[in-house]
C-alpha angles and dihedrals in degrees: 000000000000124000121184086346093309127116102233089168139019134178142079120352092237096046093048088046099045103037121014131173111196115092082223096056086036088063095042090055100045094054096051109112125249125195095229114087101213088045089053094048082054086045097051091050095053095057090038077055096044095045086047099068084055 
């Protein structure tokens, strides 16, 4: 995963996906979008959460 031209996480892609560990990645994944609402909503706490932290 590349910020400002740096590499902050590297790995599988189903390891980066599913459990990164860079704030950076963290963000990124939380705010990709999912087509079940409920999910979405889950989804939508955990990045207000993440981005709350910054």
């Amino acid at each position: 995963m590349l910020q400002h031209g740096r590499i902050v996480e590297e790995g599988r892609s189903t390891d980066v996906c599913d459990r990164p560990r860079h704030a950076y990645t963290r963000r990124l994944v939380a705010a990709a979008p999912v087509p079940d609402p409920v999910a979405q909503r889950e989804r939508r706490l955990q990045r207000l959460a993440v981005e709350a932290v910054f």
